[in-house]
VOBA-1610 file (N, C-alpha, C; in pm, whole numbers, padded with zeros to 5 digits, always signed):
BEGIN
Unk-01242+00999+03886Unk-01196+01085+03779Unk-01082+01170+03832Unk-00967+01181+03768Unk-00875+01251+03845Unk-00878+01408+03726Unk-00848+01475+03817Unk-00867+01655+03807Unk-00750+01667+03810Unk-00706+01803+03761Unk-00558+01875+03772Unk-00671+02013+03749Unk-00539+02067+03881Unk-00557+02248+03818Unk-00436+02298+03760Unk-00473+02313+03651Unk-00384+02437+03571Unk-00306+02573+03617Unk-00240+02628+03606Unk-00182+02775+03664Unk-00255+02877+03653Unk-00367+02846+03593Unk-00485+02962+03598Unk-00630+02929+03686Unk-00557+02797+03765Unk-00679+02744+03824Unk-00770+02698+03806Unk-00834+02665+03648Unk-00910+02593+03572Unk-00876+02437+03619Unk-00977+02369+03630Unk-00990+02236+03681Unk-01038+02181+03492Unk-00905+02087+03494Unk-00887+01949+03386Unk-00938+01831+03404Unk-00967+01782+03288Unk-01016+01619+03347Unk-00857+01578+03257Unk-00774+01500+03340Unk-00636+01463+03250Unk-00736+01333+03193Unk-00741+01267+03243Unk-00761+01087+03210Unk-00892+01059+03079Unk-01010+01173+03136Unk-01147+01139+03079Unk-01129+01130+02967Unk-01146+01275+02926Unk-01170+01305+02797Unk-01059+01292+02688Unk-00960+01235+02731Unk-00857+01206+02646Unk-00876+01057+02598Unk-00909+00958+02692Unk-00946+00831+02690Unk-01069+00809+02575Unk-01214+00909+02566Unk-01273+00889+02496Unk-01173+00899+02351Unk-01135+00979+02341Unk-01062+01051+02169Unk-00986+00939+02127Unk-00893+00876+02220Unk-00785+00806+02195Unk-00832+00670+02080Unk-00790+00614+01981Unk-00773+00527+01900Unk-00685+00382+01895Unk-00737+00298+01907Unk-00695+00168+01975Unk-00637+00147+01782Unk-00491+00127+01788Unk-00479+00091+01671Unk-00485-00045+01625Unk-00532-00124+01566Unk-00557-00246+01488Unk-00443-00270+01437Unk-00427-00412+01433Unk-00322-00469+01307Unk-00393-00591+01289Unk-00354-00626+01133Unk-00455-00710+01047Unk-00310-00848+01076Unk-00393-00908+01068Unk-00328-01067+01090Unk-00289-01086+00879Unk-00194-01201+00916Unk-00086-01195+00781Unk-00212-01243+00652Unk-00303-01341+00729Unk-00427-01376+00596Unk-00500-01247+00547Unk-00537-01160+00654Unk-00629-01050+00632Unk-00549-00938+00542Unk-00428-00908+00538Unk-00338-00839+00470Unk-00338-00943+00284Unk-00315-01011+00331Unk-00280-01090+00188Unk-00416-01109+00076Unk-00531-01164+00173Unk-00639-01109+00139Unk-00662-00979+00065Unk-00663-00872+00155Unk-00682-00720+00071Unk-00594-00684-00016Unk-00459-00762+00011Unk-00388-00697-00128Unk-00445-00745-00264Unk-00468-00885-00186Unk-00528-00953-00375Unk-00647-00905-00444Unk-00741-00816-00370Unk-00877-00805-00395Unk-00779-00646-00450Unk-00709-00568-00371Unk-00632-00409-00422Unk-00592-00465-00564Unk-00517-00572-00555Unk-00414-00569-00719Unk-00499-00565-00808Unk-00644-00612-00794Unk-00775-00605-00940Unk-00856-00507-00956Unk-00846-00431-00821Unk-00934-00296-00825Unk-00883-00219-00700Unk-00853-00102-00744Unk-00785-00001-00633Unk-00912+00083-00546Unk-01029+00134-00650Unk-01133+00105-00559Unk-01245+00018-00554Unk-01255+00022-00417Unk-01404-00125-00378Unk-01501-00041-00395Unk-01603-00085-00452Unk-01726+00006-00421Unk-01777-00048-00238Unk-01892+00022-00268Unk-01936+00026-00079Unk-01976-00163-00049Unk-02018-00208-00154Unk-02126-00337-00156Unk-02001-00449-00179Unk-01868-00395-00230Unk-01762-00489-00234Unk-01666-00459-00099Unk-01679-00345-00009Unk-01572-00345+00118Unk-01654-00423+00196Unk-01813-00443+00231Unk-01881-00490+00333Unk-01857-00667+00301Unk-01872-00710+00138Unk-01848-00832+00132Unk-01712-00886+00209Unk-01595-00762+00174Unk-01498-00847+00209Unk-01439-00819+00348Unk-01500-00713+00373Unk-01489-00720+00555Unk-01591-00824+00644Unk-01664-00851+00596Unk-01784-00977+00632Unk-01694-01088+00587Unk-01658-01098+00503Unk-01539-01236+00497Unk-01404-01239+00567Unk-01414-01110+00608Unk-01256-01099+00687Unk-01225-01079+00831Unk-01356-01080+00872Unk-01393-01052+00971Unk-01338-00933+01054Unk-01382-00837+00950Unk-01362-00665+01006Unk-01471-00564+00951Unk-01432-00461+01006Unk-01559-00380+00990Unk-01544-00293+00840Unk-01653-00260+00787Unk-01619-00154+00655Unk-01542-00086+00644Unk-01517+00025+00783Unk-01432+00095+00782Unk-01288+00084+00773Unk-01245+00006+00826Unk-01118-00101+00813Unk-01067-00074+00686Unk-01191-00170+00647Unk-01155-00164+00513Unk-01098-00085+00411Unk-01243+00027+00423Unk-01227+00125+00377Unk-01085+00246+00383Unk-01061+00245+00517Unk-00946+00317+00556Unk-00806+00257+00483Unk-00825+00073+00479Unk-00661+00013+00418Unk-00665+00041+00336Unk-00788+00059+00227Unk-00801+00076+00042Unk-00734+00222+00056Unk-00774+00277+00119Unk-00731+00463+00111Unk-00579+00426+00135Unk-00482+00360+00207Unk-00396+00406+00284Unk-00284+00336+00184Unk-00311+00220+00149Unk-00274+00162+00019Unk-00258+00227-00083Unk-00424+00264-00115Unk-00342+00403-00288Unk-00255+00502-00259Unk-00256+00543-00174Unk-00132+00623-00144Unk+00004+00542-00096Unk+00043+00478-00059Unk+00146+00401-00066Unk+00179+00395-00261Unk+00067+00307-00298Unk+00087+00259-00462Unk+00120+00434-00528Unk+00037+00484-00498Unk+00066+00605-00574Unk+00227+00668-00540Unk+00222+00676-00476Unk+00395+00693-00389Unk+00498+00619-00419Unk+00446+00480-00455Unk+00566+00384-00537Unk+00548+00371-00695Unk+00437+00431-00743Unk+00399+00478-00858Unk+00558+00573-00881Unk+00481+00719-00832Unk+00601+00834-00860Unk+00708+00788-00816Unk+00771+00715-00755Unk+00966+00728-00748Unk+00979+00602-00790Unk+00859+00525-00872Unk+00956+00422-00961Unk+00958+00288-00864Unk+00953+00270-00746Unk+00954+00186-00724Unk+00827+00082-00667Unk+00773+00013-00809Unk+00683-00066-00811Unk+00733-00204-00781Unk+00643-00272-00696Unk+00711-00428-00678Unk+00686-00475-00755Unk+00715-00583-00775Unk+00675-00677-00899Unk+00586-00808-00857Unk+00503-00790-00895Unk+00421-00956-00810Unk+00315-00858-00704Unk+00230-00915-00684Unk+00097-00911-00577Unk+00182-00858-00460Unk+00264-00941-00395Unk+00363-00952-00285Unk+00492-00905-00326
//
């Protein structure tokens, strides 16, 4: 475990406890994206019993899921207000 002292002499863990916090970011492969958009364009929200189906088919976890549906309506809502809606699924 490597330590640092601070200018007040307090002993840090630099490496540890930063390593736990840290977030390994994911990226969804081009099927798994195309997938969730098509299941988003018919319903913006999944209920709980429809993210597990389609993360069990997508081979990801609920949360995933759950987090792209969130991150998506805000995108849509955002291309909602300035008008620029795509046209088509894709």
């Amino acid at each position: 475990m490597a330590i640092a002292t601070s200018h007040h002499g307090q002993n840090q863990s630099i490496n540890e406890s930063n390593r736990k916090h840290q977030r390994i970011e994911r990226q969804f492969t081009s099927d798994q994206i195309a997938a969730l958009e098509i299941d988003f364009f018919y319903t913006k929200y999944m209920t709980r019993r429809g993210r597990i189906q389609l993360a069990r088919r997508l081979g990801l976890n609920e949360r995933q899921v759950k987090i792209w549906f969130s991150s998506r309506r805000k995108k849509w809502k955002n291309e909602f207000r300035t008008g620029n809606q795509p046209h088509g699924i894709f």
